[in-house]
C-alpha positions as CSV (number, residue, x, y, z in Angstrom):
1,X,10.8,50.6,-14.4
2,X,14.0,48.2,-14.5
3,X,15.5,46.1,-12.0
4,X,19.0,47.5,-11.2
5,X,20.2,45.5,-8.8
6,X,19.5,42.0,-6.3
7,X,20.5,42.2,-2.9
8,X,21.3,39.3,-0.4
9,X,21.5,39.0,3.6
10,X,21.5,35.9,5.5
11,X,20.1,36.2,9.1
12,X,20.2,33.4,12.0
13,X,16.9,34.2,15.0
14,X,17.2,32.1,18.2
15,X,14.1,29.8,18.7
16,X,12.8,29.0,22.2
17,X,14.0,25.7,21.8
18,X,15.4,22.8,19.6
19,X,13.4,21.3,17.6
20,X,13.6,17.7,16.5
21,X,12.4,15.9,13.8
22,X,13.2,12.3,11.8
23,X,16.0,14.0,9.3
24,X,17.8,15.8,12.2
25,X,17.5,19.1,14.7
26,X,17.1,22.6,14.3
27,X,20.0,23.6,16.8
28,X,18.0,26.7,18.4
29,X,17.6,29.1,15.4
30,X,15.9,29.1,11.7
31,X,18.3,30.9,9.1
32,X,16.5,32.4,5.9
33,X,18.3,34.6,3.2
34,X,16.5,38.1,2.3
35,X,16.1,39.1,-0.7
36,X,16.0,42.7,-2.2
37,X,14.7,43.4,-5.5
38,X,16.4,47.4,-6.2
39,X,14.7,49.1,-9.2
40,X,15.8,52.0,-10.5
41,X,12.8,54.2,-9.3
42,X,14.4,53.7,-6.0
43,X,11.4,51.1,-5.4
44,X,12.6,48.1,-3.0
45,X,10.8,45.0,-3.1
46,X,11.2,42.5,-0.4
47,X,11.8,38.5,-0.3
48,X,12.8,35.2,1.5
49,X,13.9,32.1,0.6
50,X,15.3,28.8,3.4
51,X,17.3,26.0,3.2
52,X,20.7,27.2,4.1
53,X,22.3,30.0,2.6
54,X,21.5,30.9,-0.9
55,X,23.1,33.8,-1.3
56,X,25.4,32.6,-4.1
57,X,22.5,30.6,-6.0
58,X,20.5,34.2,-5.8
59,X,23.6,36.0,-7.0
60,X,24.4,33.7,-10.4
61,X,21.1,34.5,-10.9
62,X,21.4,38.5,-11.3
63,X,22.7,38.5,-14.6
64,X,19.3,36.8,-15.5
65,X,16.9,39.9,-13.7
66,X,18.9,42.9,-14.4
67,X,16.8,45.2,-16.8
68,X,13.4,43.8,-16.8
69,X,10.8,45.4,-15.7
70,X,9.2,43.9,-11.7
71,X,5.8,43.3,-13.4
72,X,7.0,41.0,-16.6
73,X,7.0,37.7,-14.1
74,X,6.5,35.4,-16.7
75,X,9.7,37.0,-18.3
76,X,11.6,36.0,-15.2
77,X,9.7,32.8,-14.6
78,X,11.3,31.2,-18.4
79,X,14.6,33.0,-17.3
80,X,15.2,31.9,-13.8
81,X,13.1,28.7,-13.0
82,X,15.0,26.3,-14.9
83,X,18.5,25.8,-13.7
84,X,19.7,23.6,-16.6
85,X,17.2,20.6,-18.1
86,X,14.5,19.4,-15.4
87,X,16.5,20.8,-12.6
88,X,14.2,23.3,-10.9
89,X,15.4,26.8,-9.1
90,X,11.4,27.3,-7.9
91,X,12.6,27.8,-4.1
92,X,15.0,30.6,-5.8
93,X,12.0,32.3,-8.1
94,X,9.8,32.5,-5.4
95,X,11.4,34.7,-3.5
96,X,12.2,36.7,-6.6
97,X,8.4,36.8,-7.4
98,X,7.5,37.6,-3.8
99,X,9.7,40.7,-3.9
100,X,8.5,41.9,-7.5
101,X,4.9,41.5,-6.4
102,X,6.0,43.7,-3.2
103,X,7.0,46.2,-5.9
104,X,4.2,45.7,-7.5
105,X,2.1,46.4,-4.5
106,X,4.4,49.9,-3.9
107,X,3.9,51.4,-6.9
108,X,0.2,50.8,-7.2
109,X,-0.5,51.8,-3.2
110,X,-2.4,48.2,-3.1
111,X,-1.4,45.3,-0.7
112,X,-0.3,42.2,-2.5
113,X,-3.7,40.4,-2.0
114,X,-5.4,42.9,-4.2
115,X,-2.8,41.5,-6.7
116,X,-3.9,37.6,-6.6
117,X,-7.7,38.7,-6.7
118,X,-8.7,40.1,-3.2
119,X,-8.8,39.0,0.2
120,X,-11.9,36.5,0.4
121,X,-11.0,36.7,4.7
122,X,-9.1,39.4,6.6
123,X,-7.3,37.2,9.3
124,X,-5.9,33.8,9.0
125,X,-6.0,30.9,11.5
126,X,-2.4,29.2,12.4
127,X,-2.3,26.2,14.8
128,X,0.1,24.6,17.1
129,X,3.1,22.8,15.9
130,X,4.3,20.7,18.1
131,X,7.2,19.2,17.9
132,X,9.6,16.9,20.2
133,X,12.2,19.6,21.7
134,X,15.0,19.5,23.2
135,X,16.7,22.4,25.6
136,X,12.7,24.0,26.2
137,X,11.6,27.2,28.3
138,X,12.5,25.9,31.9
139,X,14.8,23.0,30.9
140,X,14.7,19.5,30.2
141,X,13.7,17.4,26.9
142,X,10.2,16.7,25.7
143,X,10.1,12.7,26.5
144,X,7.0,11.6,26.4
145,X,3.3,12.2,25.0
146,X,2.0,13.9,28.2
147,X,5.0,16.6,27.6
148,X,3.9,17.8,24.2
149,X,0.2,17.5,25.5
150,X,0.8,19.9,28.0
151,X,2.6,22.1,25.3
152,X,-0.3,21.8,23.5
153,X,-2.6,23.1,25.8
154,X,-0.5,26.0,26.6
155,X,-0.5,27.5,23.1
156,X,-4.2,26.7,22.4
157,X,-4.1,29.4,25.7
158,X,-1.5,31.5,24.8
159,X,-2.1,32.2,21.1
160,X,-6.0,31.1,20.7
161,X,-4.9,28.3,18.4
162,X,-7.5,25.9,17.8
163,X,-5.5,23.0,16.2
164,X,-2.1,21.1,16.1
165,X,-0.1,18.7,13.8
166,X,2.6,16.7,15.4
167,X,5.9,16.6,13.5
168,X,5.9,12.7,14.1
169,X,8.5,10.0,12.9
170,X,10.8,11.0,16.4
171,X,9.7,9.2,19.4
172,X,8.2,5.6,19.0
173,X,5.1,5.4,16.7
174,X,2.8,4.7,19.6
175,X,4.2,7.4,21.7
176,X,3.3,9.7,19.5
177,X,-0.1,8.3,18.4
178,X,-0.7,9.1,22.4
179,X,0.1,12.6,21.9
180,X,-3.1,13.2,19.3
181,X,-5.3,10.7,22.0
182,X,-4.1,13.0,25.0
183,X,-4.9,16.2,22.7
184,X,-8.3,14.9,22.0
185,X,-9.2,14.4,25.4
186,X,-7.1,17.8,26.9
187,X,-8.8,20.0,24.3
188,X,-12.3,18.8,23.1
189,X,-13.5,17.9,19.8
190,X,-13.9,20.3,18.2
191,X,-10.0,20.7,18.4
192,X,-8.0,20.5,14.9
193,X,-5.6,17.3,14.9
194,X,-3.1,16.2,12.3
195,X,0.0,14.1,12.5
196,X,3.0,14.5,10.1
197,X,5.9,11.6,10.2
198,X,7.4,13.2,7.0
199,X,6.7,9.7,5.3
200,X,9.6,7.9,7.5
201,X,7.1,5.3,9.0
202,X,6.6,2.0,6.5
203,X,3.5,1.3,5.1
204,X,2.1,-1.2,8.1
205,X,3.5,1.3,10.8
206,X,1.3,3.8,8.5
207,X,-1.6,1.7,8.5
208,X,-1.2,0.5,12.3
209,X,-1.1,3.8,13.8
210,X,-3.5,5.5,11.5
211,X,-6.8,2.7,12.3
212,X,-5.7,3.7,15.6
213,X,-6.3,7.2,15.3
214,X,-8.9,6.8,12.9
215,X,-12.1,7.3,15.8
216,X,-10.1,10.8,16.7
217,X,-11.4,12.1,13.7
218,X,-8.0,14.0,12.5
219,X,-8.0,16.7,9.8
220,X,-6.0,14.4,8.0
221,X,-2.2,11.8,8.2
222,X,0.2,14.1,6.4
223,X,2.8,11.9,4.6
224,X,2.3,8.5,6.5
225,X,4.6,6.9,4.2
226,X,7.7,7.4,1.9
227,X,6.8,8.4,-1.9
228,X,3.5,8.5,-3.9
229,X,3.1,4.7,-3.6
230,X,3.4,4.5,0.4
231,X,0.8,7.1,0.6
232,X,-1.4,5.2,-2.2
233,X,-0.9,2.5,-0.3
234,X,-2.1,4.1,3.1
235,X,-5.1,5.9,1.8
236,X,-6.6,2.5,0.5
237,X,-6.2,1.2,4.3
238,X,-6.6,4.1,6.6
239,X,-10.1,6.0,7.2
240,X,-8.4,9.9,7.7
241,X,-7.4,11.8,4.8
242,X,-4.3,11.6,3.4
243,X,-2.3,14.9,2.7
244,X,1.1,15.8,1.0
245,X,3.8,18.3,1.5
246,X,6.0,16.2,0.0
247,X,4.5,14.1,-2.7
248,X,3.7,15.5,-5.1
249,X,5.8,18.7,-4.1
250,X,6.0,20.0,-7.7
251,X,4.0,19.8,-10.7
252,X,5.7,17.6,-12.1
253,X,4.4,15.2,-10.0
254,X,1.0,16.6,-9.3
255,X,-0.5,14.5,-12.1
256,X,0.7,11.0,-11.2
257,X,0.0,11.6,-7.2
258,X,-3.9,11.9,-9.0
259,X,-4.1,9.0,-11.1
260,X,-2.0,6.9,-8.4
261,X,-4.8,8.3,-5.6
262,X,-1.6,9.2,-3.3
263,X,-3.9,12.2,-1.7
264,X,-6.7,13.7,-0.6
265,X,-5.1,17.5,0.3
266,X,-2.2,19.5,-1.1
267,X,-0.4,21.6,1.1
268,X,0.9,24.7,-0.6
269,X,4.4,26.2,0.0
270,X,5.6,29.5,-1.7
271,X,8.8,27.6,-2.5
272,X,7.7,24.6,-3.8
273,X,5.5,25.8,-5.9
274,X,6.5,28.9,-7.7
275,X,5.7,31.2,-5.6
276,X,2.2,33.2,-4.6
277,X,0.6,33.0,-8.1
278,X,2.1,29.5,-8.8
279,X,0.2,29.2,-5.6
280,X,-3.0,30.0,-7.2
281,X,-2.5,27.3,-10.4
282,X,-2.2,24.5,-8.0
283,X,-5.2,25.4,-6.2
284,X,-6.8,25.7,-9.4
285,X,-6.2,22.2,-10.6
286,X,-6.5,21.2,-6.8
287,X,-10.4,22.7,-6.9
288,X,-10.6,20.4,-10.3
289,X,-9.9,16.8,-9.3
290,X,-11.5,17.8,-5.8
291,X,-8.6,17.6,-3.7
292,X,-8.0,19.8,-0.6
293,X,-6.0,22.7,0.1
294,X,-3.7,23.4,3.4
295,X,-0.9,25.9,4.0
296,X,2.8,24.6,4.6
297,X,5.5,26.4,6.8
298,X,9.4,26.1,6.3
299,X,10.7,28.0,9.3
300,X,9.7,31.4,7.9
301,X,10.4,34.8,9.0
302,X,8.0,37.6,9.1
303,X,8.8,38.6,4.9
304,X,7.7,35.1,3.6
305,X,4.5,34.7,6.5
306,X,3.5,37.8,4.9
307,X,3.5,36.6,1.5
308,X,1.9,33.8,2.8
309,X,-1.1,35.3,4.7
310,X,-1.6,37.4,1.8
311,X,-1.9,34.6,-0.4
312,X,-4.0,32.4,2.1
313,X,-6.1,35.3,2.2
314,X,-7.0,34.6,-1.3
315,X,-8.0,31.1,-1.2
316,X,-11.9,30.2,-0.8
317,X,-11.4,26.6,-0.4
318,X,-8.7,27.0,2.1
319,X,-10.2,25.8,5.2
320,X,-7.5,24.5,7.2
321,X,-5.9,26.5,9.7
322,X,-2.3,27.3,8.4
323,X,0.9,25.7,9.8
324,X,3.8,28.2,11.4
325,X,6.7,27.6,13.1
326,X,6.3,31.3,14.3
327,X,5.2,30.8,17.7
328,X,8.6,29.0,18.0
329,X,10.9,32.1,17.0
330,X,11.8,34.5,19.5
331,X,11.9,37.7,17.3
332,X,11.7,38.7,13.7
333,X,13.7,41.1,11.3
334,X,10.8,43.2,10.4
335,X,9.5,46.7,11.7
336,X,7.5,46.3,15.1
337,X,8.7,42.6,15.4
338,X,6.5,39.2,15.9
339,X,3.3,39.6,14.3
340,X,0.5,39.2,17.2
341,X,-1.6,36.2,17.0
342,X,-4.8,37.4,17.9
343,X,-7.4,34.4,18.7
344,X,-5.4,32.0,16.5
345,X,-5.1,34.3,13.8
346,X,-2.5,36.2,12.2
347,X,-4.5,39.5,10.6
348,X,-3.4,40.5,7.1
349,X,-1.2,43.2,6.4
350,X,-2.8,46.1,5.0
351,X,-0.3,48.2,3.9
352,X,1.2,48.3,0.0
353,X,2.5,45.3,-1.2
354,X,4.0,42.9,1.0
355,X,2.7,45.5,4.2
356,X,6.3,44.7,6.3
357,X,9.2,46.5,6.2
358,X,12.7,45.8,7.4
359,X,14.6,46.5,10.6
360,X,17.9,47.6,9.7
361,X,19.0,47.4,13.3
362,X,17.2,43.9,13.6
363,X,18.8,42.7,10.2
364,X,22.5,43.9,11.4
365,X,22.2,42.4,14.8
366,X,20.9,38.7,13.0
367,X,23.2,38.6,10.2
368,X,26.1,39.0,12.5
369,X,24.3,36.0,14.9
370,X,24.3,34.1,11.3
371,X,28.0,34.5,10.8
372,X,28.4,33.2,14.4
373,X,26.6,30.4,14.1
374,X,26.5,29.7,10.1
375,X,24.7,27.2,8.2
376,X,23.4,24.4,9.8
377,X,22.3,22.8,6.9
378,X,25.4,21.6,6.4
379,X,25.2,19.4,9.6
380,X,21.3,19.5,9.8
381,X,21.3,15.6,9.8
382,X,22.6,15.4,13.5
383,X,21.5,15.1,16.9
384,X,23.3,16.9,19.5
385,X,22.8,14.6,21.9
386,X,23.4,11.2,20.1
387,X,26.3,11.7,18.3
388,X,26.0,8.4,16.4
389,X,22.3,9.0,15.4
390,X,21.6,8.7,11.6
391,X,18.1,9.7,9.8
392,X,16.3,6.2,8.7
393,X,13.1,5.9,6.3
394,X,10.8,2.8,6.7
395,X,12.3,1.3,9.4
396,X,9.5,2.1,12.1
């Protein structure tokens, strides 16, 4: 079996809202490029990478896939995940590995899980995101803690969800700290909380609002502070865990966030970390030196939250419930559209490989929308309604 051929499609789905955070707004829809892996067997594998269009990155790639064969990964790993030096194209092999390992899956009749060792669960949990919005169902902004509360409430309802993390770093520190305090006492506690200000806030912001929250007992303070030594600095000081999506983001960095003691949990991302099996080597080392194990989102579509249930699936030590930005979209580009949340959980797929298949109706309608609209990335660090707004780090 040979690859013959890489396909690329950008698609744009409206969200319910716009959602805020310290670097900028998501202007009412997530954009992901899919990815289709064409082997001359006839044999299509599916995949899906974010941040902005990467069509053209995906396509000076092709050259480098053509002819081998969907199950030599580690082939394609050495060809494609170094772009020149220490520059790193993991975002870009990811998605190629997702869609082999959907081949994969096809040709033996076995869902991708069967592939990273077997399911250990057959459903996995998701929680709330909340996140400051503007433009929501029924109008009006999200202003203060009480609105996001409410929120709150409403998907733990709605979808069964049975925890949240706050993108933080929007509203002022305290504001938000009152969002996790009003959650706490709307919800119970045996109700997940985490806060996430994307390491914007300074270390003594960090520190202040964490020994506030300490007596909430959170699941953990997700990047309090801005690189491996602000969170260092914050986990010596603050009695919650401290857990990473953004340092160390890469192995590269894995080792000194260790020796530094920068974290207590790793949150793994498809993208960031080589995809699915790369997935399964930092869990590996995670298990090691002890450290904790939780489940990233980047604005995924229904290809990638596959690939990522399917891989969660795998993972004994992951206990957390997963973070989506699902519950935000309001449709998805594969056959039978949103997958159901069903008492917080998001089942599986059982079907070969990835267990989703495309709408070609769906994926026309969204990659026109995406030519409409086009990349926001380009202006993704704006604010629509205060046009001279600029993204600042440490100076909450």
């Amino acid at each position: 079996m040979k690859i013959i051929d890489l396909r690329t499609r950008c698609v744009a789905i409206p969200l319910n809202a716009q959602l805020r955070h310290n670097t900028g707004v998501h202007p009412g829809y997530f954009l992901r490029t899919i990815v289709e892996v064409i082997t001359d067997e006839g044999i299509v594998g599916l995949g899906e990478v974010g941040g902005g269009d990467q069509r053209g990155a995906l396509q000076k790639l092709k050259p480098r896939i053509l002819g081998l064969d969907p199950f030599q990964l580690e082939t394609m790993k050495l060809k494609v995940l170094r772009s020149i030096y220490y520059l790193s194209n993991a975002r870009l092999y990811a998605a190629l590995e997702m869609a082999c390992l959907d081949i994969q899956g096809k040709v033996l009749g076995r869902p991708l899980s069967d592939l990273l060792g077997g399911r250990v669960r057959d459903e996995v949990p998701f929680i709330a995101y909340l996140f400051w919005r503007y433009d929501r169902p029924g109008g009006g902004h999200d202003e203060r803690a009480e609105d996001l509360a409410e929120h709150c409430v409403e998907l733990h309802e709605t979808l069964g969800v049975n925890a949240m993390k706050l993108k933080a770093g929007v509203m002022a520190p305290k504001e938000e700290a009152r969002v996790l305090e009003l959650c706490r006492r709307n919800l119970g506690d045996d109700f997940g909380l985490r806060i996430d200000p994307n390491g914007v806030w300074s270390v003594p912001t960090a520190v202040q609002i964490g020994r506030r929250l300490e007596d909430l007992n959170l699941e953990y303070f997700e990047d309090p502070a801005w690189g491996l030594e602000g969170n260092a600095a914050v986990r010596k000081q603050v009695r919650i865990p401290v857990a990473t999506n953004m340092y160390p983001a890469k192995f590269d960095d894995l080792g000194p966030a260790i020796r530094l003691g920068a974290v207590d949990i790793v949150l793994t991302d498809l993208h960031y970390w080589e995809g699915p099996r790369g997935v399964k080597d930092l869990v590996a080392v995670c298990n090691t030196f002890g450290l904790g194990v939780a489940m990233h989102s980047g604005a995924e579509f229904g290809i990638e939250l596959a690939a990522m249930i399917h891989t969660a699936a795998t993972l004994p030590t992951l206990t957390f419930a997963g973070d989506a930005h699902y519950h935000y979209l309001t449709d998805d580009i594969i056959e039978g559209g949103l997958m159901r949340y069903e008492n917080g959980c998001i089942r599986v797929p059982t079907g070969p490989g990835l267990g989703v298949a495309l709408d070609e109706d769906k994926m026309k309608f969204y990659s026109t929308l995406y030519e409409k609209k086009g990349d926001y990335y380009a202006r993704f660090h704006q604010d629509p309604y205060r046009p001279d707004w600029v993204p600042t780090v440490g100076g909450l």
